[in-house]
N, C-alpha and C positions, 0 to 999 in steps of 0.2 A: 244693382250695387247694394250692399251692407254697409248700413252706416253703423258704425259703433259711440254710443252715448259712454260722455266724459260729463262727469259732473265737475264744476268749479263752485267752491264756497269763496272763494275769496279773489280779492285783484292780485295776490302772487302769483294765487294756482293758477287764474285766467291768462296772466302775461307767461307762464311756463308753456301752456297749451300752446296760445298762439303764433309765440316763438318757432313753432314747431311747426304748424300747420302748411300746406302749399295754396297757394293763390287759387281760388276756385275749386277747390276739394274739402271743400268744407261747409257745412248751414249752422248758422248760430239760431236758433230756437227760441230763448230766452223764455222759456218754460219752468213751470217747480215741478213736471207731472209728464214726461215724456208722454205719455201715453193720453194725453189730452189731443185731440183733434186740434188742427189747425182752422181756425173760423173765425172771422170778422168780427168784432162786437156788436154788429149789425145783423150780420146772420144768429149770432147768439141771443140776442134781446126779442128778434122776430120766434124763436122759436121758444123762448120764455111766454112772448102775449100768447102763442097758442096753446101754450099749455095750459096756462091759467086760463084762458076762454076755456078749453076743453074741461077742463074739472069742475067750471062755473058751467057746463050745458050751453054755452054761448055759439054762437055762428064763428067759424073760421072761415077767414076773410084771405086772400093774397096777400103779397109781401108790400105791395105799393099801397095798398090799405095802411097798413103798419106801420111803414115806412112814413106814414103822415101822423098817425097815430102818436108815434115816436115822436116826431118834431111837435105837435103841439103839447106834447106833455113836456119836453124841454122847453118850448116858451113860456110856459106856464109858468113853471120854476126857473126859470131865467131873473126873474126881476127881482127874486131875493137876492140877490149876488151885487148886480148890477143894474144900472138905472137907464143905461144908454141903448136902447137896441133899433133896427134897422128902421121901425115903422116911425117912431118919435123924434129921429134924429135926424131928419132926411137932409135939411140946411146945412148940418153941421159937419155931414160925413161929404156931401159936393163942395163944400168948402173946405175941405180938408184933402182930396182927390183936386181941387181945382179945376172941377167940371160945372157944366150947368146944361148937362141933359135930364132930363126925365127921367128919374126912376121908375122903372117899371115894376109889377109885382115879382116877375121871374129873377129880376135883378137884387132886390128886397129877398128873394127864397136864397140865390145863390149866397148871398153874406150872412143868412141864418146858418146854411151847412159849414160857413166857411167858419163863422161862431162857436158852432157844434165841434169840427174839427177840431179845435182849441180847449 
């Protein structure tokens, strides 16, 4: 199938388009650059460190290396923003859940991505 690229500048031209469109014959993109790959900000920032490793002569590592990489360089700069995060706040976030299990560290990783996601 050929898909044909409509550009819309504006919410007229968009509400004209969509008007028009049929139910599932359609992928909305939300690109400036059609011809940009479709890829994760994830997949795009892992292929960013390797590039910079590679120009810097450095080891390239796999994506699960990176993917930590990644997260502790967000923690890093996380505290400029904000003062609350999963390790300092462990009382305040069971008390606000209304639990009184144990945090664990995987538990503590999962509300860093969920942080990240936001």
């Amino acid at each position: 199938m050929v898909w044909k690229t409509i550009a819309v500048n504006n919410w007229s031209k968009f509400n004209d388009v969509v008007e028009k469109l049929k139910p599932k014959e359609w992928i909305f993109r939300g690109r400036s650059n059609m011809d940009w790959k479709l890829e994760t900000s994830y997949y795009r920032a892992v292929n960013t460190i390797k590039e910079i490793k590679k120009s810097a002569g450095e080891k390239i590592y796999n994506r699960d290396t990176y993917e930590r990489e990644i997260i502790n360089l967000f923690k890093s700069q996380y505290y400029l923003y904000l003062s609350y995060s999963p390790e300092n706040n462990i009382d305040f976030i069971d008390e606000l859940m209304k639990s009184h299990v144990v945090r664990n560290s995987t538990e503590r990783q999962l509300e860093w991505l969920s942080i990240m996601q936001h």
